[in-house]
N, CA, C and O atoms as CSV, one atom per row, in Angstrom:
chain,resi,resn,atom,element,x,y,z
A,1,UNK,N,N,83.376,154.251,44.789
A,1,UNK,CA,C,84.713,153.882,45.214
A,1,UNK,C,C,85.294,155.039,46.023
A,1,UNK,O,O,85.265,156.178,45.557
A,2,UNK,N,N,85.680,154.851,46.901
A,2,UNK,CA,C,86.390,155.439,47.852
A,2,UNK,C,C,87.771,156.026,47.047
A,2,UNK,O,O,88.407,155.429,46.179
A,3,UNK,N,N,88.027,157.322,47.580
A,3,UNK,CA,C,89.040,158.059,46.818
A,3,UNK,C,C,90.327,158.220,47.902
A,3,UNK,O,O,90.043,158.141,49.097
A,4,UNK,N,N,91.554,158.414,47.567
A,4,UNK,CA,C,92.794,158.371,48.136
A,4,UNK,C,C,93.376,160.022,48.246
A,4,UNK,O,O,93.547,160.916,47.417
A,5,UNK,N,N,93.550,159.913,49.557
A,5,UNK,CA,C,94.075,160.839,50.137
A,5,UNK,C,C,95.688,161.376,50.043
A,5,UNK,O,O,96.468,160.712,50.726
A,6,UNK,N,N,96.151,162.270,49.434
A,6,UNK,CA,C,97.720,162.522,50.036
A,6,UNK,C,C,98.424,162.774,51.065
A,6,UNK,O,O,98.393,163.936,51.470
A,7,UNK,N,N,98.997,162.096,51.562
A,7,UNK,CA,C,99.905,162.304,52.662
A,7,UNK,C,C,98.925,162.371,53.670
A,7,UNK,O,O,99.075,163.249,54.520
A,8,UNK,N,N,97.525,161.293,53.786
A,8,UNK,CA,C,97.227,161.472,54.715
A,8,UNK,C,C,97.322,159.482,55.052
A,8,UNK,O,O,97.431,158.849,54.002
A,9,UNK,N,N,97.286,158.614,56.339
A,9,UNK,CA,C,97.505,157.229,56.562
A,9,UNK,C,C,96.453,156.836,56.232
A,9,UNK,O,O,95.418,157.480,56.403
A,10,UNK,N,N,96.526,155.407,55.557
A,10,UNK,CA,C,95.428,155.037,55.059
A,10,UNK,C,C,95.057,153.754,56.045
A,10,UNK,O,O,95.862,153.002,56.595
A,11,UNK,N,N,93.808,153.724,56.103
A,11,UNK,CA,C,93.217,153.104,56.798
A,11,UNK,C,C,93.432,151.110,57.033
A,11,UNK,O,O,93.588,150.208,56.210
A,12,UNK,N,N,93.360,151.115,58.176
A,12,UNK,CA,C,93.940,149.908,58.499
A,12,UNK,C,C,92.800,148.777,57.658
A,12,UNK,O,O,91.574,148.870,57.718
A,13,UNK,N,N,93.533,147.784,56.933
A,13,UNK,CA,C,92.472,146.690,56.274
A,13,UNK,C,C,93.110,145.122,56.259
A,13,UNK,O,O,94.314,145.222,56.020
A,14,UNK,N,N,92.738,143.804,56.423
A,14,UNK,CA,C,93.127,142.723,55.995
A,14,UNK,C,C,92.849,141.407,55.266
A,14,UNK,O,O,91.840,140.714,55.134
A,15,UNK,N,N,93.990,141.325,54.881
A,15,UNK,CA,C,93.931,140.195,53.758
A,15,UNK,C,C,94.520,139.002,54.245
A,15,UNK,O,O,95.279,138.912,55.210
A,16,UNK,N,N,94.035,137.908,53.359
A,16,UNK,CA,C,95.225,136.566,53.315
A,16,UNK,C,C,95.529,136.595,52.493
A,16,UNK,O,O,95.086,137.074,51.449
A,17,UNK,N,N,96.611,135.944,52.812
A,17,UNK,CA,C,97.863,135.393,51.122
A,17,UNK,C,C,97.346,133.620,50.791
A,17,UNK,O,O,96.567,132.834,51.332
A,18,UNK,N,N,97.932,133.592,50.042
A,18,UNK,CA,C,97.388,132.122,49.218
A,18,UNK,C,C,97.763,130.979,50.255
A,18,UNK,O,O,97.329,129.844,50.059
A,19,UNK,N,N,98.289,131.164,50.981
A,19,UNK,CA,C,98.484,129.989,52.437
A,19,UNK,C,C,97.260,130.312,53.660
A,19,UNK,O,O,97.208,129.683,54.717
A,20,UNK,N,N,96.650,131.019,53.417
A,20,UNK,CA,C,95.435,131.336,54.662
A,20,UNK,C,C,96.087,132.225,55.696
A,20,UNK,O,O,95.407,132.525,56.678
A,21,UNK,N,N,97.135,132.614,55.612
A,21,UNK,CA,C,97.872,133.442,56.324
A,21,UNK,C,C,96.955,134.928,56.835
A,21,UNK,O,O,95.913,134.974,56.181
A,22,UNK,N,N,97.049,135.853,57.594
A,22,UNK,CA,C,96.229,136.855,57.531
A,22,UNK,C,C,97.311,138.178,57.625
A,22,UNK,O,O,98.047,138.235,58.611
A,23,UNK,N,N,97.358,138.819,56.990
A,23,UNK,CA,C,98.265,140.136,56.874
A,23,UNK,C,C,97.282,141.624,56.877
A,23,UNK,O,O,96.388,142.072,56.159
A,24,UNK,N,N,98.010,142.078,58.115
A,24,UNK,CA,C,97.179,143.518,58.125
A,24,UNK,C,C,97.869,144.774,57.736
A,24,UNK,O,O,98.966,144.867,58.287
A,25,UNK,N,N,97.594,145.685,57.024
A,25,UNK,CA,C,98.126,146.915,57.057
A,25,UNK,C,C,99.212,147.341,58.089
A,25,UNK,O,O,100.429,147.492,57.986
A,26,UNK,N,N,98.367,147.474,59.087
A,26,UNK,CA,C,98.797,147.810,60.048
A,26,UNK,C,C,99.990,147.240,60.552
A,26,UNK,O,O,100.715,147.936,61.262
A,27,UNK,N,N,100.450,145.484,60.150
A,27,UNK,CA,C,101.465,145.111,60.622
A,27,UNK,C,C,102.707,145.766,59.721
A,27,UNK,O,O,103.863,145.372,59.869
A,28,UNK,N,N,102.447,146.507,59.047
A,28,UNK,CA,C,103.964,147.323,58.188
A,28,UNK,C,C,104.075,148.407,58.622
A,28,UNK,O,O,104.993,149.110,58.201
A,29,UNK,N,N,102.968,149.013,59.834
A,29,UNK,CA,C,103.473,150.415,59.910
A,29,UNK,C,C,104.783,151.163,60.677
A,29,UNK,O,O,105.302,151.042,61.787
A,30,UNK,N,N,105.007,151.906,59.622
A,30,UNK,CA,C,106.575,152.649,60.205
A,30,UNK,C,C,107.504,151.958,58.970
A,30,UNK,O,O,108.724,152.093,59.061
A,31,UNK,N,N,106.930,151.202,57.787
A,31,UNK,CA,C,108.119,151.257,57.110
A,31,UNK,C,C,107.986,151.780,55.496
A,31,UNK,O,O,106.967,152.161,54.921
A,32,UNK,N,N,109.132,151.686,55.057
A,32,UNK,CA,C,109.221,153.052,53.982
A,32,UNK,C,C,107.521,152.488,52.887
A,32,UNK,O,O,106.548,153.204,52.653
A,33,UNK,N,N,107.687,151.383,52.556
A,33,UNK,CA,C,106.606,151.487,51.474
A,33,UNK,C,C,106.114,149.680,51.292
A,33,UNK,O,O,106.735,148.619,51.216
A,34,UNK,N,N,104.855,150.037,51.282
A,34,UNK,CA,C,104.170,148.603,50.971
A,34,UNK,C,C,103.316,148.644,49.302
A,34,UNK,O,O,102.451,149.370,48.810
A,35,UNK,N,N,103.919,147.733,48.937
A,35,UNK,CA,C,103.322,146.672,48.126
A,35,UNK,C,C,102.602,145.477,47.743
A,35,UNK,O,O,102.869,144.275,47.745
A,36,UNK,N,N,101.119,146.529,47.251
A,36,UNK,CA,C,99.637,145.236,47.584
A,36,UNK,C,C,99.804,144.720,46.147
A,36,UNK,O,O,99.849,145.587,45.275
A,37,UNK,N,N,99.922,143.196,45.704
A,37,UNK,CA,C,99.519,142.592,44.461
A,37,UNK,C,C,98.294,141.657,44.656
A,37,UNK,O,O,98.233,140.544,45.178
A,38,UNK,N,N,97.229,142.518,44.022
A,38,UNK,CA,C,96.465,141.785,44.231
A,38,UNK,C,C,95.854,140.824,42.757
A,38,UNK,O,O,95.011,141.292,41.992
A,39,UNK,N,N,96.443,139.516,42.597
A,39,UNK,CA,C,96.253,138.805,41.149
A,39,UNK,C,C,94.724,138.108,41.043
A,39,UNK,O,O,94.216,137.930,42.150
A,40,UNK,N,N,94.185,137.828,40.286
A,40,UNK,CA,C,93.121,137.051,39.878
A,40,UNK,C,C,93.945,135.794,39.233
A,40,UNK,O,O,94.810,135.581,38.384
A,41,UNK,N,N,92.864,134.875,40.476
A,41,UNK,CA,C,93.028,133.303,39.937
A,41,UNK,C,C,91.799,133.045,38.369
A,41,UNK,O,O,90.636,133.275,38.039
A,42,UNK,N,N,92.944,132.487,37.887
A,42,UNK,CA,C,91.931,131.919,36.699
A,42,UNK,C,C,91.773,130.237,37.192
A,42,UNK,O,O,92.767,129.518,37.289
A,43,UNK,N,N,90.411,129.757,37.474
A,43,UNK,CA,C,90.126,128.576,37.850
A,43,UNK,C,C,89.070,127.953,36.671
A,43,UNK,O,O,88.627,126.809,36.782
């Protein structure tokens, strides 16, 4: 596993949200703080 850096930018990555939507890192940059939840479906 890859280890986390301080105060250094972390690398651009993307996801979808539960609508197929696609969200990148990168589209938040410049603001104060992002929040990844990433849940497990129980199916």
């Amino acid at each position: 596993m890859a280890s986390v850096d301080v105060n250094k930018q972390a690398p651009d990555f993307a996801l979808n949200d539960f609508k197929g939507n696609v969200f990148k890192l990168s589209d938040f940059r410049g603001k104060s703080n992002v929040l990844i939840v990433l849940n497990r479906g129980f199916v």
